[in-house]
C-alpha atoms as one frame of an Amber mdcrd trajectory, in Angstrom:
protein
   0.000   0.000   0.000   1.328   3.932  -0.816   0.318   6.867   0.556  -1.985
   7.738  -2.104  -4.030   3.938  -1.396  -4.310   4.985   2.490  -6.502   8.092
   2.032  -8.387   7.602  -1.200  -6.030   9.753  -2.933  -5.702  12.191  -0.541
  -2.723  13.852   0.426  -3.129  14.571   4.445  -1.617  18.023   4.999  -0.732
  19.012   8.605  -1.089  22.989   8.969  -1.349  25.467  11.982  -2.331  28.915
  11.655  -1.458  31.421  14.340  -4.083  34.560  13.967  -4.463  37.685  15.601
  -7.929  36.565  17.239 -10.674  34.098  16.938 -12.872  35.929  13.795 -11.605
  34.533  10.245 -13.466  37.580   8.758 -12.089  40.497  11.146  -8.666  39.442
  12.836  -5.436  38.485  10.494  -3.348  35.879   9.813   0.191  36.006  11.387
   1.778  32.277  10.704   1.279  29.590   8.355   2.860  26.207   9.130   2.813
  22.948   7.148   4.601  19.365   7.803   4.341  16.969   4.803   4.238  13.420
   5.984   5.990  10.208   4.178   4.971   6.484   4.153   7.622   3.295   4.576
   6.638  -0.040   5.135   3.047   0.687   6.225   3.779   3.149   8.366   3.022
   7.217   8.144   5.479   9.755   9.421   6.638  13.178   9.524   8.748  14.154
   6.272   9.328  18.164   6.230   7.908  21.369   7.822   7.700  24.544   6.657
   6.077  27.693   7.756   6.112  31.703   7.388   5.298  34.530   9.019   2.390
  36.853   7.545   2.167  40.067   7.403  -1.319  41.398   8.809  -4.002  41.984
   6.155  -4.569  45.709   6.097  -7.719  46.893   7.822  -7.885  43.538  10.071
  -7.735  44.307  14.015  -5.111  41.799  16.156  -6.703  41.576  19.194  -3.961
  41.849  22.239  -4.986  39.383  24.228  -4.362  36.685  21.308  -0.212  38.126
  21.139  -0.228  36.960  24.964  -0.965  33.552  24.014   0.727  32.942  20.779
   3.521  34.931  22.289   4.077  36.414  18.729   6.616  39.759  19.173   5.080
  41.778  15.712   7.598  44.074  15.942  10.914  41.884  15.819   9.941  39.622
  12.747  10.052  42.347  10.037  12.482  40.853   8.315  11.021  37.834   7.856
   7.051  38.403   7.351   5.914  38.289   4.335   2.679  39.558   2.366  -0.587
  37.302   3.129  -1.060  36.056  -1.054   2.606  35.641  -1.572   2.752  33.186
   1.422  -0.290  31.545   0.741   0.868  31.015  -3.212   3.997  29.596  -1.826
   2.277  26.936   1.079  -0.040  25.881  -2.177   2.855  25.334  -4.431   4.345
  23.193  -1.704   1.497  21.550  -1.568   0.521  20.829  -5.085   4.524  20.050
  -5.671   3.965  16.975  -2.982   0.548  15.658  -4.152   2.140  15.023  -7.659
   5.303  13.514  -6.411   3.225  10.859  -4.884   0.821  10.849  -7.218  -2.553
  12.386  -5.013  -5.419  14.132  -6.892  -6.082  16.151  -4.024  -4.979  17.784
  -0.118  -7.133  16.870   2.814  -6.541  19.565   5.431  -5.246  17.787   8.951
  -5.315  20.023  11.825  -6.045  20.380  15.431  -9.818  21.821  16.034  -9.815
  21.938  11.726 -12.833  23.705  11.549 -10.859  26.730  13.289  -7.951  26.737
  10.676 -10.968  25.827   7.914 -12.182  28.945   8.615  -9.541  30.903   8.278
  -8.288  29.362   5.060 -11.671  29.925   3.510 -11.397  33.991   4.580  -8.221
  34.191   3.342  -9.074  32.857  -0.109 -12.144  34.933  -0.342 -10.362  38.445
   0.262  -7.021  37.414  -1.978  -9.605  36.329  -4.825  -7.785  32.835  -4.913
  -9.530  30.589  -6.882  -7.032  27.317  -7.177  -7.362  25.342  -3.510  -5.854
  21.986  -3.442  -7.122  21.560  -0.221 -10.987  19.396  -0.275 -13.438  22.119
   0.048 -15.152  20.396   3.382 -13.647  17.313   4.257 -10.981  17.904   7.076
  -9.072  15.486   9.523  -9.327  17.071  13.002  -6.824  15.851  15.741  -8.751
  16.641  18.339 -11.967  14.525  17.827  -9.250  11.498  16.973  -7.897  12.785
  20.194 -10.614  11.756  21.836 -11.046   8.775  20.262  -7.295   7.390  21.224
  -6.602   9.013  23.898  -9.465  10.550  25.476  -8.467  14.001  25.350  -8.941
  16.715  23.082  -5.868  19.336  24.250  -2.919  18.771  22.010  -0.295  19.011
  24.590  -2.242  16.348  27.183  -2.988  14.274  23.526   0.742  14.514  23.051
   1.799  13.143  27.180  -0.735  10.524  26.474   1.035   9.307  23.313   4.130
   9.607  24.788   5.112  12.649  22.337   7.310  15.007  23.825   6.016  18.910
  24.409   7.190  21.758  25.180   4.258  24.434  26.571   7.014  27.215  26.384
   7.184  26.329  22.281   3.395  25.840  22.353   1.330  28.222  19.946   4.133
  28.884  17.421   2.460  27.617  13.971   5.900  25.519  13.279   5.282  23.640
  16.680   2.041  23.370  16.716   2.374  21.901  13.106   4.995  19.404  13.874
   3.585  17.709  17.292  -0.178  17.897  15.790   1.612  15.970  12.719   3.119
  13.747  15.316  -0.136  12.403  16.907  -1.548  12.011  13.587   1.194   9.768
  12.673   1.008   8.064  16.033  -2.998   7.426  15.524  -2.837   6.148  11.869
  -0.213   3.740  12.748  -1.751   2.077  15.728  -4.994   2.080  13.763  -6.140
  -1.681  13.355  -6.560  -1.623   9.344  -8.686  -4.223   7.907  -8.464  -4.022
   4.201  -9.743  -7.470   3.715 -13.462  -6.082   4.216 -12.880  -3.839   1.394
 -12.524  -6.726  -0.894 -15.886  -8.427   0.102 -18.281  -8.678  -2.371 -20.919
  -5.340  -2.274 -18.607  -3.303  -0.069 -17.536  -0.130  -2.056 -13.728   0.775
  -2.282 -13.853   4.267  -2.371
């Protein structure tokens, strides 16, 4: 079995963003973060990261009180940030770049609380007029429902103690982090996950 075979011909895409508040529509995006994950001898794991800072969309308000938990310093990343469409053409590319290479007709968005980062995505494509997503337009993998399900928790850093993942709270909240453990427990869940691909052979049962 390939990657491809294991989701239907999805490619799973860990991301994390890190926003200036909870509103896709009136608070910005500040960090994009995406880990690419790899597949040897049945099992899934984490490949490559990558991740940017974003410069705030004009006219969107960064609520304070979300810089105190993301810990995000706005003023000592200038060199780095770049313009919201620029990064988000770049984390596509990526993206698009990695579901040919292993042959996937499509991204399926994995994330921790995905409808949060869903949300986000879907603002930021409306406002930058982008019309080519390779992401599945409503199908998302959310860590923290399989969470539940495995470990019966739905926090990523008590998911990650559970699994026996290291984490570091003081790294917590940075979209590269985030990104990397989340992709972590998702590897860690898929490869404990009893399999049975003999009942997709029976006679009557679908295969896709």
């Amino acid at each position: 079995m390939e990657l491809k075979e294991r989701f239907r011909g999805y490619l799973p895409v860990v991301i994390d963003f890190e926003t200036g508040g909870f509103d896709a529509d009136q608070n910005p995006l500040l960090e994009v973060a995406c880990s690419f994950l790899g597949w040897r001898d049945t099992h899934l794991f984490v490949s490559e990261t990558h991740s940017w800072d974003v410069e705030p969309y004009p006219g969107l308000t960064i609520d304070p009180a979300s810089l105190k938990v993301t810990g995000i310093d706005l003023d000592s990343r200038s060199d780095s940030v770049a313009d919201e469409k620029v990064v988000m053409s770049e984390f596509f590319k990526l993206v698009r770049s990695q579901m040919k290479a292993v042959g996937c007709h499509r991204a399926v968005m994995v994330a921790h609380n995905a409808a949060f980062d869903a949300g986000f995505l879907s603002a930021v494509l409306k406002r930058q007029n982008m019309k080519r997503n390779p992401f599945h337009p409503f199908t998302t993998i959310d860590t923290a429902t399989l969470g539940a399900v495995a470990f019966g928790h739905t926090v990523l850093s008590e998911i990650c103690q559970r699994a026996g993942i290291e984490f570091d709270r003081d790294l917590a909240h940075s979209a590269k982090y985030d990104a990397e453990r989340t992709a972590q427990v998702f590897c860690e869940i898929v490869n404990t996950w009893p399999l049975n691909t003999d009942s997709w052979k029976k006679e009557g049962v679908p295969s896709a």
